[in-house]
C-alpha positions as CSV (number, residue, x, y, z in Angstrom):
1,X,36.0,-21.8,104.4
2,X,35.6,-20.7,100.6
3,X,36.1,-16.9,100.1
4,X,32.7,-15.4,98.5
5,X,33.5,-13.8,95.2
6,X,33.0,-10.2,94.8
7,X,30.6,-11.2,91.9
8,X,28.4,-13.1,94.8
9,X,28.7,-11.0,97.4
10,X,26.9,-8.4,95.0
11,X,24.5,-10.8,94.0
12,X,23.2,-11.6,98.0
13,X,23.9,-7.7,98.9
14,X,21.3,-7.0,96.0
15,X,18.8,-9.6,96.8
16,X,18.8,-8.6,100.5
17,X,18.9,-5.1,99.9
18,X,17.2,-3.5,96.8
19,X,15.8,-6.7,95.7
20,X,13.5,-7.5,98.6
21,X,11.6,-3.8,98.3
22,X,8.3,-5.6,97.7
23,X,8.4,-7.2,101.0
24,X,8.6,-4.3,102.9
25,X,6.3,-2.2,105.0
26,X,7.9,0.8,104.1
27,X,7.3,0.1,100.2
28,X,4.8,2.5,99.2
29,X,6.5,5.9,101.2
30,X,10.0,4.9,99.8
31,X,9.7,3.6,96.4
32,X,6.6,6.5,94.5
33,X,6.4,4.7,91.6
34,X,4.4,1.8,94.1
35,X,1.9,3.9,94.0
36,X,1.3,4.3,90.4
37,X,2.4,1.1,88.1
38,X,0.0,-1.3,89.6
39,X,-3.1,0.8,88.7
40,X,-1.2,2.0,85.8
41,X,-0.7,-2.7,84.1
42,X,-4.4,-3.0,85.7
43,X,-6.0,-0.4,83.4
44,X,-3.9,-0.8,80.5
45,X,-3.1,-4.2,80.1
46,X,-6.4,-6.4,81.7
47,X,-6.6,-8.8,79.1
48,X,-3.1,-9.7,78.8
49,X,-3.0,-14.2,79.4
50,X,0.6,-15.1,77.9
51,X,3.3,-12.4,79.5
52,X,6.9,-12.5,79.3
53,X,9.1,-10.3,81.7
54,X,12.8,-8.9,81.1
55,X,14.7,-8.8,83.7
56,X,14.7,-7.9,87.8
57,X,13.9,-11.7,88.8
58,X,13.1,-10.6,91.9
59,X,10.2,-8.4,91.2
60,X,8.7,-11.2,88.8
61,X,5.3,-12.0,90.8
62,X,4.9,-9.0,92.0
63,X,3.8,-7.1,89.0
64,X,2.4,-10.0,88.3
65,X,0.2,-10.2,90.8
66,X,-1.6,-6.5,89.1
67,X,-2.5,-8.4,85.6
68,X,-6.2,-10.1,86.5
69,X,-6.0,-12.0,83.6
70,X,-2.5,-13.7,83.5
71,X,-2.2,-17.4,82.7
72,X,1.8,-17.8,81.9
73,X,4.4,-15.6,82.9
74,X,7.9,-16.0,81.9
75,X,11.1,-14.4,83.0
76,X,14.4,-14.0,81.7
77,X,17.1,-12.7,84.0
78,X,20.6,-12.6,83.9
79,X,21.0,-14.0,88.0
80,X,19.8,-17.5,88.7
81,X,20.4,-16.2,92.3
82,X,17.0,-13.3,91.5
83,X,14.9,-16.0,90.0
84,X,15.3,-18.3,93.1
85,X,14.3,-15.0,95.5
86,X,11.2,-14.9,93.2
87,X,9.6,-18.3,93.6
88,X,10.7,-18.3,97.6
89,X,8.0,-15.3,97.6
90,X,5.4,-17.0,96.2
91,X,6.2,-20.4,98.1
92,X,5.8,-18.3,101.4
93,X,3.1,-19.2,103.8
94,X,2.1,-15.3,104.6
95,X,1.6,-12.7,102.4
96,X,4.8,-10.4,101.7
97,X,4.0,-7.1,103.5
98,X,4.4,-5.0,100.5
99,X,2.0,-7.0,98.1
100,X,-0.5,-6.4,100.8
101,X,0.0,-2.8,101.2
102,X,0.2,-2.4,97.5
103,X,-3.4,-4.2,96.8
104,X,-4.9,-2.3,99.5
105,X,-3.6,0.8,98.1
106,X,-5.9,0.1,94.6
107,X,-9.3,-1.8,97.8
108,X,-7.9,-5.1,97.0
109,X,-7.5,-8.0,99.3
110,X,-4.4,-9.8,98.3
111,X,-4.3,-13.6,100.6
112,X,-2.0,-16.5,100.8
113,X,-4.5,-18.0,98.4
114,X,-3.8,-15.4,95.7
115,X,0.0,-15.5,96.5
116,X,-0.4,-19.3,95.6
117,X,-2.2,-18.9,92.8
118,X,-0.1,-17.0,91.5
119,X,2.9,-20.5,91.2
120,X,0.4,-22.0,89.2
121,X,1.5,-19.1,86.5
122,X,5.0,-19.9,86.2
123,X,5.6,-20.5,83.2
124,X,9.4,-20.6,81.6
125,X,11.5,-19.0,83.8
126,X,15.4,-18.7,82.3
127,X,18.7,-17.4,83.4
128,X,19.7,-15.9,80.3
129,X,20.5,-12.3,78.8
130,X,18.0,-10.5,76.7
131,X,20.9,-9.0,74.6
132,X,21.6,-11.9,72.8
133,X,19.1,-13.8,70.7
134,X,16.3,-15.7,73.3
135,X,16.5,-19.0,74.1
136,X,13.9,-21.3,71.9
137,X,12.0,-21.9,75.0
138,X,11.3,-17.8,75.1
139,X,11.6,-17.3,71.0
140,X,9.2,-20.1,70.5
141,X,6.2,-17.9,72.4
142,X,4.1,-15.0,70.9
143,X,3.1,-12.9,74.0
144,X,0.4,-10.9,74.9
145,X,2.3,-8.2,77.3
146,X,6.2,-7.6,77.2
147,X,7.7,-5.8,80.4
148,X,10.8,-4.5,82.2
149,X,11.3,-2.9,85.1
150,X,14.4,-0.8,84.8
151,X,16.5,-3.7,83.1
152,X,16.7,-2.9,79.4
153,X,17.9,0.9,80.7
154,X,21.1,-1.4,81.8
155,X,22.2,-1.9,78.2
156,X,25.6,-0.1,77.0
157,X,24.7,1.9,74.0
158,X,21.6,3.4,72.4
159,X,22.1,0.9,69.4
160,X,21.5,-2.0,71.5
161,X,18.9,-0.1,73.4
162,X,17.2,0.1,70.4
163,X,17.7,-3.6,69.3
164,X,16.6,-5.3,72.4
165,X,13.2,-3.6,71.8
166,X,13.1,-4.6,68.0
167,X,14.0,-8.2,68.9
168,X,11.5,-8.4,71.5
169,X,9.0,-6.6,69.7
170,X,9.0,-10.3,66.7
171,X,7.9,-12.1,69.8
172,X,4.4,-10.0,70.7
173,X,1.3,-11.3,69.3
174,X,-0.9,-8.7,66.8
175,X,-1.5,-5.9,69.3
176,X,1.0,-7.0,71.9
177,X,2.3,-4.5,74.1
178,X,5.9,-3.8,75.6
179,X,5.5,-1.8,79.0
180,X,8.4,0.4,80.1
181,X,9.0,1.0,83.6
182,X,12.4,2.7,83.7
183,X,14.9,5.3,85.5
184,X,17.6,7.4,85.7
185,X,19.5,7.1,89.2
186,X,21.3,9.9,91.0
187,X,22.9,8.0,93.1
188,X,23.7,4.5,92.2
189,X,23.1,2.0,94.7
190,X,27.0,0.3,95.9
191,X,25.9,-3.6,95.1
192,X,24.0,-2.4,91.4
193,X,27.1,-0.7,90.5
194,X,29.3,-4.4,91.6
195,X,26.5,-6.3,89.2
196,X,26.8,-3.9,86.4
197,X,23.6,-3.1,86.7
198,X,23.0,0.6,86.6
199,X,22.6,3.5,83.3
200,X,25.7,3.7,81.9
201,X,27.2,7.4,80.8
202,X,27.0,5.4,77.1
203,X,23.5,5.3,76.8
204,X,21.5,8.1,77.1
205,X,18.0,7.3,78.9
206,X,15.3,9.5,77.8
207,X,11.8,9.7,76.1
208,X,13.4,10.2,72.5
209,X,15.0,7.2,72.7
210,X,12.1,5.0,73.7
211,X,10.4,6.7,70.8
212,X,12.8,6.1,68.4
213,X,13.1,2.6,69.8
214,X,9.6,1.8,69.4
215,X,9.2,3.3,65.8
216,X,12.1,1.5,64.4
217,X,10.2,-2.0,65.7
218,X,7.1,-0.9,64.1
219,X,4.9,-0.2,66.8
220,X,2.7,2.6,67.9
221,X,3.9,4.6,71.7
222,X,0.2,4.9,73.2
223,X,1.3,6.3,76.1
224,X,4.3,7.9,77.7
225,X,5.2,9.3,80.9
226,X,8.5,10.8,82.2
227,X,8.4,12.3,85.7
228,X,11.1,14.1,87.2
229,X,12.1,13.7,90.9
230,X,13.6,17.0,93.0
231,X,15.4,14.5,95.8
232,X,16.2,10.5,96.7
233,X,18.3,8.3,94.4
234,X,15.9,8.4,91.3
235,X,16.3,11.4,89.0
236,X,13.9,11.0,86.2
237,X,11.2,8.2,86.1
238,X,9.9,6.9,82.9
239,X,6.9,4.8,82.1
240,X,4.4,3.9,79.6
241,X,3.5,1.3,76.6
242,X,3.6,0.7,73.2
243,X,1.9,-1.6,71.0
244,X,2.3,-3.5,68.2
């Protein structure tokens, strides 16, 4: 029998642990924020058709699921191994226990029909790292609706930060919007840490940053949110959306 790397250990610990929060029953009394992004891409972003995701394979469908008008989503993520959890999701048969509670939270009925439905999306769907310069496949796209969930926060230094949001901001459509869904931890979660994927000391996470980010791509911050958290493993939440 072949030893597991340390490398893939992470990976599966990560998918079966974290990764798999939007199945769960439990997902709208552990994880806050549950509770206020979905009504938070419905309001804001109800028009958005062509959207491109950065990151977090595993959460690809369901923020997905929130955007009524979606007709191609693309992901980029850096694990083929978070992609695949992804479209197992929306290949089930039953609907995931946390999209339902989630859709019922904002009166929705969420089936197996709009699980399906939601496959018929997929558009270009990449291992790849959004440091580096997109693949053509990605770069060859203008996009109505950017977003990340916590994974441009995972870059080293402020400088790349800053680039990662200029580089994605060339492939948003005139008034395009980048949505930021981000944290800083308090405690960082054993198999994130083995991945790499966590805020390093390096970068320092925090409103001024995004808006200096956002400036320096030319767009307009239209709304900003930073929320801090007494106890649990997140410390400061951050969220909002800019626009080009």
């Amino acid at each position: 029998m072949i030893e597991k790397t340390m490398n893939t250990r992470a990976i599966e610990d990560y998918v079966n642990g974290f990764g798999r929060r939007f199945l769960e029953a439990n997902l709208l009394d552990k994880f806050f924020e549950m509770k206020i992004i979905p009504e938070y891409i419905k309001r804001n972003f109800p028009d958005a058709k062509v959207v491109l995701d950065l990151g977090y394979g595993t959460g690809l469908y369901f923020w997905a699921s929130f955007l009524p008008s979606l007709e191609q989503l693309d992901g980029l993520d850096l694990y083929q191994e978070f992609l695949d959890e992804a479209d197992r999701v929306i290949n089930l048969n039953t609907v995931p226990e946390g999209y339902r509670l989630a859709h019922d939270y904002l009166h929705e009925t969420f089936t197996v029909n709009d699980l399906h439905k939601l496959k018929t999306k997929r558009g270009t769907v990449v291992v790849g790292d959004f440091r580096k310069p997109f693949p053509e496949s990605i770069a060859s796209t203008q996009y109505d609706l950017i977003t990340e969930f916590g994974s441009i926060g995972e870059v080293t230094t402020n400088s790349e930060f800053i680039e990662v949001i200029k580089r994605s901001a060339q492939l948003l459509k005139p008034n395009g919007s980048i949505l930021f869904v981000n944290f800083l931890e308090r405690q960082i979660d054993s198999s994130a840490q083995a991945l790499g994927r966590y805020t390093p000391d390096s970068l320092q996470l925090r409103e001024e940053l995004f808006q200096q980010a956002v400036k320096e791509a030319g767009m307009e911050m239209i709304d900003f949110n930073t929320v801090e958290q007494p106890e649990g493993p997140i410390k400061t939440f951050f969220y909002g959306f800019a626009r080009k």
